[in-house]
N, C-alpha and C positions, 0 to 999 in steps of 0.2 A: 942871050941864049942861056940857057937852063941846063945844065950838064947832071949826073949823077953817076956814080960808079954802079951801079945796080939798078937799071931801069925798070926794072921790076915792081920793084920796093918802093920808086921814088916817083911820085905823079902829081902834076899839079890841078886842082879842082877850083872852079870858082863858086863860092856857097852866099846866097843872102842871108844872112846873118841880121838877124833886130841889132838896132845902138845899142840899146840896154843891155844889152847879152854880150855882145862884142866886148861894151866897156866893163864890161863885170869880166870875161876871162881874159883879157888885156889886164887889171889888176891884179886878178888871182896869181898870171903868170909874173908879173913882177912881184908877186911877193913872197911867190916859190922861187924865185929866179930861175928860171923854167923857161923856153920859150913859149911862144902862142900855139903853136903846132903840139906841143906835146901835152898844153891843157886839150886843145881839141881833141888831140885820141885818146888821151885818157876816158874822157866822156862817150865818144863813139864805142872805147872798148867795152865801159863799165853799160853802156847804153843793151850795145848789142850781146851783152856773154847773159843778163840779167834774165830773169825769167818775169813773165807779163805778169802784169798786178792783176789779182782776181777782187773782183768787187767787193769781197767778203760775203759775209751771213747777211740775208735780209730777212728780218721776219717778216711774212704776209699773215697778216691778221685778217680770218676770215670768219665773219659771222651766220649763223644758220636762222631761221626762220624754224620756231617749234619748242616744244618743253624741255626742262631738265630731265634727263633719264637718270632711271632710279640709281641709286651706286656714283654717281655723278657728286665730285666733290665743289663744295662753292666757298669759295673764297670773303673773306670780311674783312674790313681793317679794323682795330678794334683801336680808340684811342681811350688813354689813360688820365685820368682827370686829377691830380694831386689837390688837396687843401692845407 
């Protein structure tokens, strides 16, 4: 039986967890001397407090069909030939 002074606070969950992940925070927490439970909410905390990644900038490069208009700057590379 499973007792806590604050049943509130204190709940047990079953989670499928990967090996690989398991045994990576099963090391971490022995190396923080830490238990298992408090690498796991650490990560829940920092999971959930975080804000979503935004995909960043994408350039879309889109090409038109038609002439260069006048005023229209064009670009050249120019390379340098030493002798």
């Amino acid at each position: 039986m499973y007792a806590c002074a604050d049943m509130l606070r204190c709940t047990r969950t079953t989670l499928d967890i990967a090996d690989e992940l398991l045994r990576r925070a099963k090391r971490r927490a022995a190396d923080d001397r830490v238990p298992l439970r408090a690498v796991v909410e650490a990560a829940l905390r920092s999971y959930l407090s975080g804000r979503r990644r935004s995909a960043g900038y994408r350039l879309r490069w889109r090409t038109e069909k038609g002439r260069l208009l006048a005023g229209a700057w064009t670009w050249t590379i120019a390379t340098s030939c030493s002798t």
